[in-house]
VOGU-3710 file (C-alpha; in Angstrom, 3 decimals, decimal comma):
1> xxxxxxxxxx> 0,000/0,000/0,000  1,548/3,365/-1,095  1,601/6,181/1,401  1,896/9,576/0,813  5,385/9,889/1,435  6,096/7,155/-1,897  8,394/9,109/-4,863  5,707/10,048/-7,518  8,038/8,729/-10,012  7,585/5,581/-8,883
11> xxxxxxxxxx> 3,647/5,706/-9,739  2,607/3,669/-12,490  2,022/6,878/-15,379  2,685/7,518/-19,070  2,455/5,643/-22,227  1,965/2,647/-20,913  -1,357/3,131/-20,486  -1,213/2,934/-16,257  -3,183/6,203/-15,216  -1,140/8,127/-12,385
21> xxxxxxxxxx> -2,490/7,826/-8,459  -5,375/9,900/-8,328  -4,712/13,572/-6,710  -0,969/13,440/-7,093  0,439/15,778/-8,871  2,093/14,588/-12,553  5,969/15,190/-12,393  5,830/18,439/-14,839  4,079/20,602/-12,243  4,938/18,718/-8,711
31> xxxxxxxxxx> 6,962/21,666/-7,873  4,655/24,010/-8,111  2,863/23,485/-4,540  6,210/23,400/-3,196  7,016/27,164/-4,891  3,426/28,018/-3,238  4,851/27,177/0,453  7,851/29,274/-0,010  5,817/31,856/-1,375  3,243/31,730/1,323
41> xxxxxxxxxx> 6,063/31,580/3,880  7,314/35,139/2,285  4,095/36,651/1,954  3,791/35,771/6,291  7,313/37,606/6,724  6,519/40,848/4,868  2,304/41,102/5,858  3,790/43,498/8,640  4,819/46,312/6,436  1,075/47,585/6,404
51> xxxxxxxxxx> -0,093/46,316/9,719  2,412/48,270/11,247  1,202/51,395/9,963  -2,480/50,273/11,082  -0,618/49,691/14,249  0,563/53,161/14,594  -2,515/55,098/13,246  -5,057/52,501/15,989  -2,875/52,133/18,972  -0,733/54,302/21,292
61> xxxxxxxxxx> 2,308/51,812/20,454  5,506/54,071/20,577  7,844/53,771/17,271  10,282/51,756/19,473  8,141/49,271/20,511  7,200/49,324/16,604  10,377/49,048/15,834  11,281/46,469/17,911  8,032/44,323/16,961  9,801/44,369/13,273
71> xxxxxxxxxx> 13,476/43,410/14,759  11,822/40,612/16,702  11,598/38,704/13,740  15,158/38,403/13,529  14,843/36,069/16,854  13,384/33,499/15,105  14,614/34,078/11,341  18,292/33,453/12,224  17,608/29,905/13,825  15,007/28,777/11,402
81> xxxxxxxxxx> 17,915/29,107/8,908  21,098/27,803/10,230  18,181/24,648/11,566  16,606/24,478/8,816  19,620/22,388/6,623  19,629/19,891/9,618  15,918/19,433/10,004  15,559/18,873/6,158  17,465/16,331/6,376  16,695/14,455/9,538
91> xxxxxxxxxx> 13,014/14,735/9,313  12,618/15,178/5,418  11,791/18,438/3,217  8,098/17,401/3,454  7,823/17,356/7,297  9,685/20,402/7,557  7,844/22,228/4,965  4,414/21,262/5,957  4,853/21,619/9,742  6,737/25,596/9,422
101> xxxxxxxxxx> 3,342/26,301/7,862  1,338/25,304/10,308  3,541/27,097/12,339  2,855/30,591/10,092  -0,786/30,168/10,063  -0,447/29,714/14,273  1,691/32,903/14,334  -0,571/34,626/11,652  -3,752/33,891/14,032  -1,837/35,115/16,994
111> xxxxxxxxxx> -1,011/38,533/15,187  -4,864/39,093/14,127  -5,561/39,564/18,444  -3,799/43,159/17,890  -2,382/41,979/21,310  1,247/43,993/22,294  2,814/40,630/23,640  1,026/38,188/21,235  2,475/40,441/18,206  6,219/39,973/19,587
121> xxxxxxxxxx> 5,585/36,368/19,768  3,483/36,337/16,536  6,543/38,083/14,639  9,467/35,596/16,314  7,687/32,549/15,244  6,491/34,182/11,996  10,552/34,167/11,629  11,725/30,893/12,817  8,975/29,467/9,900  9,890/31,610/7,528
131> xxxxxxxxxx> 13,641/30,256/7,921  12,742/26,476/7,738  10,725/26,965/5,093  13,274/29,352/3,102  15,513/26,395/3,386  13,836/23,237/3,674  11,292/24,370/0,955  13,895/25,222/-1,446  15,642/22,401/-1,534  11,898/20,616/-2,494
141> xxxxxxxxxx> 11,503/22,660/-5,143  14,534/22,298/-6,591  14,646/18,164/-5,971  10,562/18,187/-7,447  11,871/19,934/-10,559  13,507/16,326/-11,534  16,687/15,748/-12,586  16,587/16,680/-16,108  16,079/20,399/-15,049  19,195/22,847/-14,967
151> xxxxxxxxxx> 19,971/23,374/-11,739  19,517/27,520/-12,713  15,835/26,554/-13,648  14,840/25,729/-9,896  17,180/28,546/-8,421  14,585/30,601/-10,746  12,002/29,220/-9,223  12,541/29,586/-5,848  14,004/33,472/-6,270  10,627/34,364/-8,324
161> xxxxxxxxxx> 8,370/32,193/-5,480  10,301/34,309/-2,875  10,260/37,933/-4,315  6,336/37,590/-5,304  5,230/35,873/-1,789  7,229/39,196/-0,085  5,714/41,323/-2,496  2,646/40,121/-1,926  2,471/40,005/1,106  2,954/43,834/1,565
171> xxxxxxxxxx> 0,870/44,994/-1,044  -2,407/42,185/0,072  -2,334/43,927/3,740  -2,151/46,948/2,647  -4,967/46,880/0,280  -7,089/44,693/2,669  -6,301/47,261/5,390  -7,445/49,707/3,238  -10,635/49,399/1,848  -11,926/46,521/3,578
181> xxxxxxxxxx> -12,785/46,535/7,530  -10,605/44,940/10,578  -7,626/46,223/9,317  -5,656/44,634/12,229  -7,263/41,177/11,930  -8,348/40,694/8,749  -4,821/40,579/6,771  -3,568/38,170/9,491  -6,247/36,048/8,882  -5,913/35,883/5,076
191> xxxxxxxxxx> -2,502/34,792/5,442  -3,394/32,057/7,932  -6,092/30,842/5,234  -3,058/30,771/2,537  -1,261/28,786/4,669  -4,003/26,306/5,149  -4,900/25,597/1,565  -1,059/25,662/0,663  -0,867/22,815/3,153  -3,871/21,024/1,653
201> xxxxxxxxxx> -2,069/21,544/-1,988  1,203/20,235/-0,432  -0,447/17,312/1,043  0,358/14,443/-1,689  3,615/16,181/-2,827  6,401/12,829/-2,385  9,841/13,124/0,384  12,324/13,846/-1,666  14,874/13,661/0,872  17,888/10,952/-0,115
211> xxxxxxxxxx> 17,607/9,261/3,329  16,837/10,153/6,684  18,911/8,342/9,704  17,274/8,693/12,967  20,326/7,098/15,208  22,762/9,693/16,340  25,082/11,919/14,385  27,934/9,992/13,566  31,842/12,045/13,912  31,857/12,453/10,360
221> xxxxxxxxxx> 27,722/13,306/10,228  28,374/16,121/12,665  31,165/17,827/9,991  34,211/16,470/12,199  37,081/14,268/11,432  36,611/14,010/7,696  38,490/17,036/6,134  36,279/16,835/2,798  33,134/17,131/5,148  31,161/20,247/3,764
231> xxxxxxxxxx> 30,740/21,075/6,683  34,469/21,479/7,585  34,572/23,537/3,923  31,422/25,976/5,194  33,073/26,392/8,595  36,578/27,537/6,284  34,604/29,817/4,374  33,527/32,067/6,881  36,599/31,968/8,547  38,986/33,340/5,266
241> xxxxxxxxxx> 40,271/36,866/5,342  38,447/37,748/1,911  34,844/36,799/3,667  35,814/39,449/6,939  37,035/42,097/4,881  35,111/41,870/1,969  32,160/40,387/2,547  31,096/41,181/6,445  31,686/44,681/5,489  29,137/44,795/2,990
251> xxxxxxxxxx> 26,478/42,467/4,573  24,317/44,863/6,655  24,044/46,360/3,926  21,924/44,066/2,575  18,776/44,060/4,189  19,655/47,673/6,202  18,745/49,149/2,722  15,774/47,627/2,188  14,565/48,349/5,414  15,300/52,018/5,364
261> xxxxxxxxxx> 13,487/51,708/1,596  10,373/50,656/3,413  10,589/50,683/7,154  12,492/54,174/7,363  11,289/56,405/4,584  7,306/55,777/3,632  6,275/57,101/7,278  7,988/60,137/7,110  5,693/60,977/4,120  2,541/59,543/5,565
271> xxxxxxxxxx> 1,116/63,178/5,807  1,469/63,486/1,986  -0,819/60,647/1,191  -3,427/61,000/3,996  -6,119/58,297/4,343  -3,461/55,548/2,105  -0,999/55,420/4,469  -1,164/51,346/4,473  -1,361/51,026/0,457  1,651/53,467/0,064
281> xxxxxxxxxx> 3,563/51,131/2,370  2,956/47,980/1,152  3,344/49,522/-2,843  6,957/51,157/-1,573  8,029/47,743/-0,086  6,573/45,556/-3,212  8,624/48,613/-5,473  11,786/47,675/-3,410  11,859/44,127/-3,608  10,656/43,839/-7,203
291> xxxxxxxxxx> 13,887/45,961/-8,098  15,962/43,366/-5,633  14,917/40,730/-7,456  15,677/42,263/-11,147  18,943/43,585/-9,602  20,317/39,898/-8,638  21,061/39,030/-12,443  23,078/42,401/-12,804  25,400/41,083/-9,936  26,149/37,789/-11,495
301> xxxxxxxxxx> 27,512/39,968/-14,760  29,134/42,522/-12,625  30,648/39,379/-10,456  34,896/38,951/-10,953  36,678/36,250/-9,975  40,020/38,658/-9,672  38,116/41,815/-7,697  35,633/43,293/-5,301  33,593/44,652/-7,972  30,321/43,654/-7,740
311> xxxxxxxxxx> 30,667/44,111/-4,269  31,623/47,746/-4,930  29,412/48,853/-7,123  26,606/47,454/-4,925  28,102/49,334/-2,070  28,202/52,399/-3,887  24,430/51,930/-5,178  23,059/51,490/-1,404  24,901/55,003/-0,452  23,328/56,830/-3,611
321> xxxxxxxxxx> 20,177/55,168/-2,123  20,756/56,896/1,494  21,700/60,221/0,318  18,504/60,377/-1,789  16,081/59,046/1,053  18,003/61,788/3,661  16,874/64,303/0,252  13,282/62,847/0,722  13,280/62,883/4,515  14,614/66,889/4,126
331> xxxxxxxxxx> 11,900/67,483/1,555  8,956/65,786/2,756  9,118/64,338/-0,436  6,833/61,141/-1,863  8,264/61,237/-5,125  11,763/61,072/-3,596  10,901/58,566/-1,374  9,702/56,038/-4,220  13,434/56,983/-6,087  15,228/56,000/-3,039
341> xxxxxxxxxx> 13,096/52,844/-2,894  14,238/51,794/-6,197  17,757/52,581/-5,610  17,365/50,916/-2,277  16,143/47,707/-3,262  18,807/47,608/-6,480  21,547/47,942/-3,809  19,728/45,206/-1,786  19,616/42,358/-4,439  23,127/43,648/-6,140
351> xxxxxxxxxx> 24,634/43,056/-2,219  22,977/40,104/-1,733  23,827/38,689/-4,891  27,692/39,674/-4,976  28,130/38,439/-1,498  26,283/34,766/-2,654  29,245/34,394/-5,493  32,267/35,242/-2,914  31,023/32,641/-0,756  30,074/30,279/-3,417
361> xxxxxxxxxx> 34,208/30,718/-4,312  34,933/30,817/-0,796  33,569/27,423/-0,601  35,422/24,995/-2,441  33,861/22,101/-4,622  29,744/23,104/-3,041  28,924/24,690/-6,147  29,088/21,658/-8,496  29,082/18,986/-5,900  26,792/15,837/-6,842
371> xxxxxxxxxx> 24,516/15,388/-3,916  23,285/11,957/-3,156  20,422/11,372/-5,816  23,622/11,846/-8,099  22,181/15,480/-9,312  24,386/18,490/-9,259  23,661/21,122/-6,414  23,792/24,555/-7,007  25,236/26,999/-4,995  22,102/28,209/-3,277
381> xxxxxxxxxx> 21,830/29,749/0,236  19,087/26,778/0,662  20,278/23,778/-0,882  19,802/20,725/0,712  22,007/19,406/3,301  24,747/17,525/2,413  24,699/15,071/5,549  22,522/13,680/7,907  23,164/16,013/10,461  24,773/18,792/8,347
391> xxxxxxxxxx> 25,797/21,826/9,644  24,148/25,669/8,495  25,978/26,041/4,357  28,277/29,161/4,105  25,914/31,168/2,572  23,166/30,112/5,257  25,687/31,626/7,501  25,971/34,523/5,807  22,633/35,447/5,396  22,586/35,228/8,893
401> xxxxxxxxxx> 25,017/37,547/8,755  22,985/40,044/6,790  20,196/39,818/8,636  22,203/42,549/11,062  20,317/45,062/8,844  17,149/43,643/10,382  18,439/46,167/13,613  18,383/49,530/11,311  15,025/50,516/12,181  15,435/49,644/15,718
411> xxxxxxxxxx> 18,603/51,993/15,627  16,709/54,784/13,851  13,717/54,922/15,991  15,860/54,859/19,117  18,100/57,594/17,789  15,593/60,080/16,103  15,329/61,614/19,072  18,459/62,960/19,377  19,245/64,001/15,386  16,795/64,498/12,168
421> xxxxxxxxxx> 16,388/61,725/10,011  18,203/63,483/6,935  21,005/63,633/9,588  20,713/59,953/10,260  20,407/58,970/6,623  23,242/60,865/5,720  25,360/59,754/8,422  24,789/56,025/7,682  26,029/57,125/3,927  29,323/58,445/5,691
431> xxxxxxxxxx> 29,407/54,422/7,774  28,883/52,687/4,719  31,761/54,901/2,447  34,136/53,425/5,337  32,768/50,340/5,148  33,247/50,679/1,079  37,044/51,611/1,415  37,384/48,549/3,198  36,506/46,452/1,068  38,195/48,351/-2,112
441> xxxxxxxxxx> 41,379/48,133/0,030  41,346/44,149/0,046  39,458/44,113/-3,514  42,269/42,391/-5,204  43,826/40,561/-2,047  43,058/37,018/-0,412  41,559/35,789/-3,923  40,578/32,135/-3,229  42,395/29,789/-5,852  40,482/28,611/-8,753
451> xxxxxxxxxx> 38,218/25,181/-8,156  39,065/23,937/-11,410  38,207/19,993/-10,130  35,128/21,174/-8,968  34,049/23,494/-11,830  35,672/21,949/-15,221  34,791/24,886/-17,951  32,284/26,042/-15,512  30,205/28,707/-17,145  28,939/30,794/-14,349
461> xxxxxxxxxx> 25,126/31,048/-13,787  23,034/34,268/-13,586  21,102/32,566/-11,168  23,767/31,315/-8,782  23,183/34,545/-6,632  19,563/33,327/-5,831  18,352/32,848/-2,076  16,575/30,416/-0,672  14,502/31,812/-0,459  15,670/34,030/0,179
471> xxxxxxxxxx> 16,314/34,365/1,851  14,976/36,361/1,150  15,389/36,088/-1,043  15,436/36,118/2,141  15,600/36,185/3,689  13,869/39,143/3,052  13,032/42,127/4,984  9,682/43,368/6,569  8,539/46,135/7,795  7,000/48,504/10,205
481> xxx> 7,259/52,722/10,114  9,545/53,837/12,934  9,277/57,401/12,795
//
């Protein structure tokens, strides 16, 4: 008797005349419930962006505490990640998947009580789900794709599943708080319902895991005592002199300039569009992403193997995007703030993407490396694990990393008080140009050597700069105003 669990290649299909089980879904669109949880799980992260600003027009919640609901998510982002390449493998991408949404929908439920303590709780475990599912979901896609597909195809995938379920997810509040009633319940609870039917969708999808092994880690399981352990090659990665001074320097960069595209800025305009407040939010934070998610190509072109470059220039792009939001915060400007939005979220995905391709080099033979279905896997923040018990990937770690910028609007509401925001904007500009010269100073020094074994006339992908979704994209930011 098959279960649910049973590979949905194995089920008698095709020419042969044997019809397929009845409900699964046929191999050529099997990944497409998967793409729906790590969109749904996206859309969860980013709903905040409008309630916040329901938040602060219905309550007497302070901007700090605002703030700090946002920042909260980092508590449980950051573990759902560097968890989530364990979990996928010990428990299978299925479990994982399917139980972080139940989790989202929980947290989604909690948020709709408008409750001060239930939305701090609400936005960790919002996180933590977010970050298994970024991950474990992911790697489903890509293994549900088959393994005829490119491995670029499914990075596509899960980057487009990830930017629309963020984009969506700010721009469905916002219009639900808008024009239909409960604005502090009602977007919660449409999320919760996404969740739901996702997981009904998800519910005959196959484990595509290569083996789960529920005894203890082994020494060599754990990523210790076999020097070609991943694990041992992740752990190197983050520890090499070109990932502290050019690629830590550049991470909060990452999602600090989304979050000043959409956390910072829209408030300090909300007089200009009276009675849209919400909408303009959640359009401003779709605008941002969108242009992350366009701007994650450019980065792969810009990428050299022999320089800091793409790095560089998307240093150089978040500062232009500073200067012009400390314009817009100086003008009172809407039209400003959009620019700085799209400036804003280019510099996001160009720093997320050039800091994805100096780990990917950083981490020796990962990029190519056959997993154990025998398919190539990609250098993805959220491919799947490469052990039983395997340790967080390099770029998992670095996301982590980058989710520092989550604490920019925490910074900025607890410093407004003592400067102007144009002051604040432009003095961020001045931290990242010394963060920029230190990276251009060790632009051309502790170049990894070439991993010719591991990438024989290796043509390199536009899509290897793709999160997990993530992360996000990605790991992607929400938001809430701060002003």
């Amino acid at each position: 008797m098959r279960t649910i669990d049973d590979p949905v290649d194995e089920l008698p299909a095709g020419p042969s005349g044997r019809m397929p089980a009845r409900g699964v879904p046929t191999a050529p669109a099997r990944w497409l419930p998967a793409a729906a949880a790590v969109a749904v799980a996206a859309w969860g992260a980013n709903q905040f962006t409008a309630l916040a600003t329901v938040y602060r027009e219905r309550t007497d919640w302070s901007a700090l505490s605002l703030a700090a609901m946002f920042s909260v998510y980092l508590v449980g982002l950051v573990p759902g990640l560097l968890l989530g390449r364990a979990a996928a493998d010990r428990y299978g991408r299925r479990r994982v998947v399917r139980g972080a949404l139940v989790l989202s929908a929980a947290a989604s439920a909690v948020l709709a009580t408008a409750d001060e303590p239930a939305v701090y709780a609400a936005r960790s475990a919002t996180g933590f789900a977010a970050g298994l599912v970024f991950v474990a979901g992911t790697a489903w896609l890509r293994e549900l794709s088959g393994p005829s597909v490119p491995p670029a195809v499914p990075a596509r995938r899960a980057m487009y599943a990830t930017g629309a379920g963020f984009s969506a997810g700010a721009l469905a509040a916002g219009v639900l708080a808008e024009w239909l009633p409960g604005p502090m319940v009602l977007p919660a609870l449409a999320h919760a319902l996404g969740c739901l039917l996702v997981l009904r969708a998800t519910r005959r999808l196959p484990e595509t895991a290569p083996g789960r092994h529920p005894g203890p880690p082994t020494e060599a399981a754990a990523g210790h005592g076999d020097p070609g352990d991943p694990g041992d090659e992740h752990r190197r990665a983050v520890r090499h002199p070109r990932f502290r001074y050019v690629v830590l320097p550049a991470s909060p960069a990452v999602l600090g300039s989304a979050t000043v595209a959409y956390v910072v800025l829209p408030p300090l305009v909300a007089d200009r569009v009276p009675g849209y407040a919400p909408l303009f939010g959640g359009l401003v934070a779709a605008l941002t992403l969108a242009a992350g998610v366009l701007a994650q190509p450019l980065a792969a072109r810009l990428d050299d193997r022999g320089s800091a470059r793409a790095t560089l220039t998307a240093m150089a792009t978040v500062i232009a995007g500073l200067l012009i939001g400390a314009l817009a915060a100086g003008r009172d400007s809407v039209g400003l703030v959009v620019a700085a939005a799209v400036v804003l979220g280019t510099g996001y995905g160009l720093t997320l993407g050039a800091g994805l391709h100096e780990v990917e080099r950083l981490t020796p033979g990962t990029a190519e490396r056959p997993d154990r279905t025998g398919r190539p896997e990609p250098a993805a923040p959220a491919g799947p694990p490469a052990g039983p018990f395997a340790a967080p990937s390099a770029a998992s770690l670095y996301q982590s990393t980058t989710s520092s910028g989550f604490l920019t609007p925490l910074l900025v509401a607890g410093t407004a008080g003592h400067a102007s925001y144009p002051a604040l904007l432009t003095g961020m500009a001045a931290v990242g140009l010394l963060c920029l010269a230190v990276t251009a100073a060790h632009s051309r020094r502790h170049l990894p050597e070439p991993d010719r074994a591991a990438h024989p006339g290796r043509r390199r992908s536009e899509d290897s700069s793709v999160a997990s979704a993530t992360t996000a994209s990605a790991t992607r930011p929400t938001t809430c105003p701060v002003r």
